[in-house]
C-alpha positions as CSV (number, residue, x, y, z in Angstrom):
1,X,-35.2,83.1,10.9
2,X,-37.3,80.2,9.6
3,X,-35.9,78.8,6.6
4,X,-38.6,79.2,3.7
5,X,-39.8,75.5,2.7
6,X,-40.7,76.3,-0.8
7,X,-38.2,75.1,-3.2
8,X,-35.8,77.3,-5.0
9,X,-37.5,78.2,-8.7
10,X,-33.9,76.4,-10.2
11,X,-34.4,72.6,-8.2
12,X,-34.6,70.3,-10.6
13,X,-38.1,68.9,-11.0
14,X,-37.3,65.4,-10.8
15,X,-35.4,66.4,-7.7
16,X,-38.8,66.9,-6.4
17,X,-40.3,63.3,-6.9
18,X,-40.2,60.0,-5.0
19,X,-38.0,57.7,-6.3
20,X,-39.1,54.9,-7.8
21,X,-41.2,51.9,-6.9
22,X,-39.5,48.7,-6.8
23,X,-40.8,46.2,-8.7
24,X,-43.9,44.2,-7.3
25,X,-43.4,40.3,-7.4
26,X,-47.2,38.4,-6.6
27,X,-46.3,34.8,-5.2
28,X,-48.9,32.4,-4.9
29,X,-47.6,29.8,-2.1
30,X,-47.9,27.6,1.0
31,X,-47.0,29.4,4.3
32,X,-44.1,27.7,6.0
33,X,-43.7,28.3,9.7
34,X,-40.3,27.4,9.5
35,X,-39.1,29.8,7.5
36,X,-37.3,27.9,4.8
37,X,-39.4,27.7,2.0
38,X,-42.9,28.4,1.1
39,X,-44.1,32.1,1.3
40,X,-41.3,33.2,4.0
41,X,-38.9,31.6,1.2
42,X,-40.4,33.7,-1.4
43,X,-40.3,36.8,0.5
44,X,-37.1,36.9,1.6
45,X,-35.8,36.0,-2.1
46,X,-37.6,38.7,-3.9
47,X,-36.1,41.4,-1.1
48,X,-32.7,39.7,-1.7
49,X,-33.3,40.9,-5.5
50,X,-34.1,44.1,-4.7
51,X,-38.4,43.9,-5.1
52,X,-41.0,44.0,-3.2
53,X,-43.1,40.9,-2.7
54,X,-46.9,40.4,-2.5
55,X,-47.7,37.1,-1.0
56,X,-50.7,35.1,-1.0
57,X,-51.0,32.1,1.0
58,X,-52.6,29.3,-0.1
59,X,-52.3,26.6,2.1
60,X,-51.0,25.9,5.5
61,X,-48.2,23.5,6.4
62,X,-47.2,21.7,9.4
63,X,-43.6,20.9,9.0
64,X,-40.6,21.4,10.5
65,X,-37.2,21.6,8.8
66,X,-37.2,17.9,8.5
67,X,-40.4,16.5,6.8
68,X,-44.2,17.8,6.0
69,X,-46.5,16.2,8.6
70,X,-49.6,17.7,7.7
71,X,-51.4,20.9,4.9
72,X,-54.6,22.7,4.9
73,X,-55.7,24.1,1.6
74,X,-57.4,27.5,2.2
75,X,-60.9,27.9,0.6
76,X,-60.2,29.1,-2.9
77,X,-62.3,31.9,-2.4
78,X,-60.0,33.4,-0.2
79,X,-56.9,32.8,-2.5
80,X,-58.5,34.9,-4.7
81,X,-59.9,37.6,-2.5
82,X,-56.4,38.0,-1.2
83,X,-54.6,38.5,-4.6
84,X,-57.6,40.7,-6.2
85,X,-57.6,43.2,-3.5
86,X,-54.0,44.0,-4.0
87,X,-54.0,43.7,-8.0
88,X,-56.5,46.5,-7.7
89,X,-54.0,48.7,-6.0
90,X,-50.8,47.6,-6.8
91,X,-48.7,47.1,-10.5
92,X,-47.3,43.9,-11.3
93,X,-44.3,43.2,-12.6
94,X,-43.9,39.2,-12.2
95,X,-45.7,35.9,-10.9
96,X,-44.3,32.8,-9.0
97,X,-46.8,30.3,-8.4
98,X,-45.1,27.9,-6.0
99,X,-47.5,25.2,-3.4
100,X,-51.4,25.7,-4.4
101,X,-52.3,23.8,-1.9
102,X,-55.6,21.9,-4.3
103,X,-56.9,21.4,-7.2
104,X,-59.7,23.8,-6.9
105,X,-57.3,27.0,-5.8
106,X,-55.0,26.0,-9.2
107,X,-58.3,27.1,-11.1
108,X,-59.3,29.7,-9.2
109,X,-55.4,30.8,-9.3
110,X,-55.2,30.1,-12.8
111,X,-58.4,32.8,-13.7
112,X,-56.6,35.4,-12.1
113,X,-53.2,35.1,-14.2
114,X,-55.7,35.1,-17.2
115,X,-56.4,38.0,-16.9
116,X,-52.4,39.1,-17.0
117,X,-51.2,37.6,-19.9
118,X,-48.4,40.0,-20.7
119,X,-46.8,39.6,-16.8
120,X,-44.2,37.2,-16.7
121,X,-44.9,34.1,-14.8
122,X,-42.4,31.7,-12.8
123,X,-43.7,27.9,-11.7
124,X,-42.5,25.9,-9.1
125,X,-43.1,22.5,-9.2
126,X,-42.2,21.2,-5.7
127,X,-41.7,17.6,-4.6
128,X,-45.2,17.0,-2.8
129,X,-44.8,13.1,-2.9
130,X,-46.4,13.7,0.8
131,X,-49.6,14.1,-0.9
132,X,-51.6,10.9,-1.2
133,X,-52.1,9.3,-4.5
134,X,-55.8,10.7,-5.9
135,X,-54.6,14.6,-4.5
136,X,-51.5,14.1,-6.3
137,X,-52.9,13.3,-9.8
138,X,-55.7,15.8,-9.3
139,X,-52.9,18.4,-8.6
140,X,-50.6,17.3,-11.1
141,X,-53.9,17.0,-14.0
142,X,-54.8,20.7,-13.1
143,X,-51.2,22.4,-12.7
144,X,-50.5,20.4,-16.4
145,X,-53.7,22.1,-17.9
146,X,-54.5,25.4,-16.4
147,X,-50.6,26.5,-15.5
148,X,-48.3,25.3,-17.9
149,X,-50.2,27.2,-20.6
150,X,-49.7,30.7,-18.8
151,X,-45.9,30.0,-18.0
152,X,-42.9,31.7,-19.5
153,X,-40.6,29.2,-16.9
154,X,-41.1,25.9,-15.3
155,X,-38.6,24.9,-12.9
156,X,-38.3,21.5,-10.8
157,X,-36.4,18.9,-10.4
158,X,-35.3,16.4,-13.1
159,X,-37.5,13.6,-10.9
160,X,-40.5,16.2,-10.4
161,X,-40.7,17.5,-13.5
162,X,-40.4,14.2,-15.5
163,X,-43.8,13.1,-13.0
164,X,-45.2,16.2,-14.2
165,X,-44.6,16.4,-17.9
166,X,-43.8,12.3,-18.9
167,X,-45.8,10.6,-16.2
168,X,-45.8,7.0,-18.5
169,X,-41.7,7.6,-19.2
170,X,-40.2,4.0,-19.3
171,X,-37.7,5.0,-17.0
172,X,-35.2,2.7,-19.0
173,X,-33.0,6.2,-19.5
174,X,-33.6,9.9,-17.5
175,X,-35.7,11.9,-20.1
176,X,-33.5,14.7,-21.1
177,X,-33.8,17.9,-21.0
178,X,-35.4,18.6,-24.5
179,X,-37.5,16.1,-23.8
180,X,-38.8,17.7,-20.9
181,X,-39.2,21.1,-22.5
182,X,-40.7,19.5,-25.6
183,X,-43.6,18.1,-23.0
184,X,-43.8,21.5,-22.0
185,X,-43.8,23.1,-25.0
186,X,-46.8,21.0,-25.4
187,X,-48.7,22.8,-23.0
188,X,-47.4,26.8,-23.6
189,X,-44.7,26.4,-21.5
190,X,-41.5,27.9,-23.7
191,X,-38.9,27.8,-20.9
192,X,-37.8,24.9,-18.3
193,X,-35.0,24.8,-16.0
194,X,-34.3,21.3,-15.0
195,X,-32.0,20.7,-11.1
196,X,-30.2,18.5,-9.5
197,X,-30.0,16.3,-12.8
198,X,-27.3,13.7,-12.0
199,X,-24.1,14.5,-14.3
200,X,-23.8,11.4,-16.7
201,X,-20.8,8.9,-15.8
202,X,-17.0,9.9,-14.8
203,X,-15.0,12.3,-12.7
204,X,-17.3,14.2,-12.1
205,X,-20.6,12.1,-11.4
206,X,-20.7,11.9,-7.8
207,X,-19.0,15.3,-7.7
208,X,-21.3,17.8,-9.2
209,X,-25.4,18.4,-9.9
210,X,-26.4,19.9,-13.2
211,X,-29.0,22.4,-13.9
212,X,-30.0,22.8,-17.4
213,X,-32.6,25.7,-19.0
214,X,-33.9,24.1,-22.2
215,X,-36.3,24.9,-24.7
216,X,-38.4,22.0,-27.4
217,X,-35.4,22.7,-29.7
218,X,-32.8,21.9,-26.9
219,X,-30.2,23.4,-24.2
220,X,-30.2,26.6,-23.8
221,X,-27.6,27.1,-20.8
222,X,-26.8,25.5,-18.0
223,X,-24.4,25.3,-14.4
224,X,-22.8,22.5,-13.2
225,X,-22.7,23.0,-9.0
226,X,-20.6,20.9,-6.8
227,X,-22.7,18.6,-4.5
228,X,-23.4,20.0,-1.4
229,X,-22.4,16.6,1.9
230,X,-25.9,18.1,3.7
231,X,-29.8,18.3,2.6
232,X,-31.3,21.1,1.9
233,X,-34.7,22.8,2.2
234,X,-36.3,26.1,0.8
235,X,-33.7,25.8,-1.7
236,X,-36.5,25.2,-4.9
237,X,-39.0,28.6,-3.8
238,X,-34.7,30.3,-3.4
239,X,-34.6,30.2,-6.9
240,X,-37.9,30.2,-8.4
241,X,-38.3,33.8,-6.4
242,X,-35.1,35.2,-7.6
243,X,-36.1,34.4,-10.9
244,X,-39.3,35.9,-10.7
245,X,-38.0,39.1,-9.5
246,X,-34.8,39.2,-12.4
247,X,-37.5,38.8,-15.3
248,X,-39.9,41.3,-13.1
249,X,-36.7,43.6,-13.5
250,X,-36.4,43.3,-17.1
251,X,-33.6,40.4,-17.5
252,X,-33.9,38.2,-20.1
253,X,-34.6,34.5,-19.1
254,X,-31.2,33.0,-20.0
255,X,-29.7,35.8,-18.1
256,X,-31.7,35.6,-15.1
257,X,-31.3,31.9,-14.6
258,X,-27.5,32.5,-14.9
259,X,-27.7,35.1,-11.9
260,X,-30.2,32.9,-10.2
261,X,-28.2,30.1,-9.7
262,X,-25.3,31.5,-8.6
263,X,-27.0,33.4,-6.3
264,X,-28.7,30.0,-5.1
265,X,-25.5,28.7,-4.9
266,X,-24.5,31.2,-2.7
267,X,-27.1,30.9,-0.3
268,X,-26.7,27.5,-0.2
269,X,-23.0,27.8,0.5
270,X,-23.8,29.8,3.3
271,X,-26.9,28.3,4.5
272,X,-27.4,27.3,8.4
273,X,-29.0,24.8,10.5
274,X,-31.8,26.8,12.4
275,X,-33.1,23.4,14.2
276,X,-32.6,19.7,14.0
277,X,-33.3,19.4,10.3
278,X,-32.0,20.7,7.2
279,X,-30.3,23.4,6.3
280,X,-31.8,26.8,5.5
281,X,-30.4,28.7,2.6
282,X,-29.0,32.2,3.8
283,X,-30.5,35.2,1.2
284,X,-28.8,37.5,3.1
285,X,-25.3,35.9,2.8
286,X,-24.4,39.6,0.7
287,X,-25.5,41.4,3.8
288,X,-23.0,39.6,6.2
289,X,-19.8,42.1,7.6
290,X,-16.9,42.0,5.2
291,X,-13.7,40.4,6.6
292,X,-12.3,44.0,6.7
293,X,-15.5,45.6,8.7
294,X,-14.9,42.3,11.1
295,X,-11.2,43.5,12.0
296,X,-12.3,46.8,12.3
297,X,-14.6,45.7,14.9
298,X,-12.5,43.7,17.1
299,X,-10.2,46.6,17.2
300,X,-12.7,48.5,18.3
301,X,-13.7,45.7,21.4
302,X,-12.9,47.1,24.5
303,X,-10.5,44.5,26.7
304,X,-12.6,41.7,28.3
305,X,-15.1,41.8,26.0
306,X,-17.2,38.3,26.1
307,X,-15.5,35.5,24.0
308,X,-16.8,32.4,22.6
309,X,-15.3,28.6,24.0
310,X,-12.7,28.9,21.6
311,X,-11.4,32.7,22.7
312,X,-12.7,34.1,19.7
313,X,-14.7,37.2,19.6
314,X,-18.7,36.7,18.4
315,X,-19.9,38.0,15.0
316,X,-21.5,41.2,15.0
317,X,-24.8,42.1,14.0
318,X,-25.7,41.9,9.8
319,X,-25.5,44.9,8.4
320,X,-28.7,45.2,5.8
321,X,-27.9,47.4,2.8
């Protein structure tokens, strides 16, 4: 007898309906071929999270996990393009604006977030000394004017972000961070999360990195992090993702920078070396077996299964949850 496929008259109606959406993060950034950073960054950190990410390339870079070599700014036209079609079809729930890629596609970008003023925004501002000298100041001039004022959250480094917000600082002391969020403040920015500031003198100086949200009036919060003996890359669009996807989730922006940088510190904890490089932060560090499931399976490993040079079975495959 064929089963009749109309519901019963007493299903719960909510039993009936697809779940959910989860929430939609748009990030504006370079693509990265090697995966670290950029929009393959960005992607990977808002799934992490638990969203779904909408990426829109805007420039092209040549680069291995080392160094930059080259970048090729897409027209601006097609920045948009890409980003309009899916705002058409698709709700928002959060921006990061990471690379731009020119001066031109920061205007162009910064139109389009006009027209969102309620959807929380995250900006990355990324070391990109690689840049010659005009392209830098045309960048930094646009990002400081047409950004800033449409930011909830600027993050960077303590050296990038003092070139971005006190380019004629004396340099005879590190701005600190009030002073940096007061610059910012300046421009509507309310919110900036200063890294890898250098802890001031003693025990811990060489030790530990600090990373300090502030506001014009002062510290908000803040996480020390041990130094790390390796470099790094991806590890700025890491963060600046998560965040984006917390506050697209409805945390508030002390709380998600909390929960950010742990989870940053994580990755980097258990980042790897995918070629002669840097090292790659690992999103997926939660995903890896747990050391019970690894037991479990080498009981399970029939006799003369294939060992590694040191007799020791290999890892299994991640499980993705």
């Amino acid at each position: 007898m064929t089963p009749d496929p109309t519901p019963a008259d007493d299903t719960p109606a909510d039993a009936l309906q697809d779940p959910p959406a989860p929430a939609c993060v748009m990030s504006f950034n370079a693509n990265d071929a090697s995966g670290a950073g950029g929009l393959a960054g960005d992607v990977s950190s808002i799934a992490a999270m638990g969203s779904h990410a909408l990426p829109v390339i805007t420039s092209v870079l040549v680069r291995d996990t080392a160094e930059v070599f080259d970048h090729s700014p897409l027209e601006a036209d097609l920045v948009v393009e890409q980003a309009r079609s899916i705002l058409e079809d698709v709700t928002l729930a959060a921006w990061k604006v990471g690379y731009l890629g020119s001066a031109e596609i920061i205007g162009a970008v910064a139109e389009i977030l006009s027209d969102y003023p309620d959807v929380p925004l995250v900006a990355h501002m990324p070391s990109i000394t690689w840049l010659d000298d005009d392209e830098l100041q045309a960048y930094c001039d646009a990002f400081r004017d047409l950004v800033l004022p449409q930011t909830r959250l600027l993050v960077g480094s303590h050296q990038t972000l003092t070139d971005l917000l006190l380019p004629d600082w004396d340099g005879s002391r590190p701005a600190s961070p009030r002073e940096l969020a007061a610059a910012a403040a300046e421009k509507g920015t309310p919110f900036v999360l200063v890294t890898s500031m250098a802890v001031p003198t003693g025990a811990a100086a060489d030790q530990y990195i600090d990373n300090v949200l502030a506001t014009a009036k002062g510290a908000v919060t803040g996480e020390k992090f041990e130094r790390f003996d390796v470099a790094f890359v991806g590890a700025g669009d890491t963060l600046t993702a998560t965040l984006a996807a917390l506050l697209a989730n409805g945390s508030e922006v002390h709380d998600a920078v909390g929960e950010a940088l742990t989870f940053l510190d994580q990755s980097l904890d258990a980042g790897f070396r995918p070629g002669m490089g840097n090292v790659v932060p690992d999103r997926f560090f939660w995903a890896a077996p747990a050391p019970d499931d690894e037991a479990e399976g080498a009981e399970g490993t029939a006799a003369g299964a294939a060992t590694d040079d040191a007799g020791a079975s290999p890892k299994g495959p991640r499980q993705i949850h």
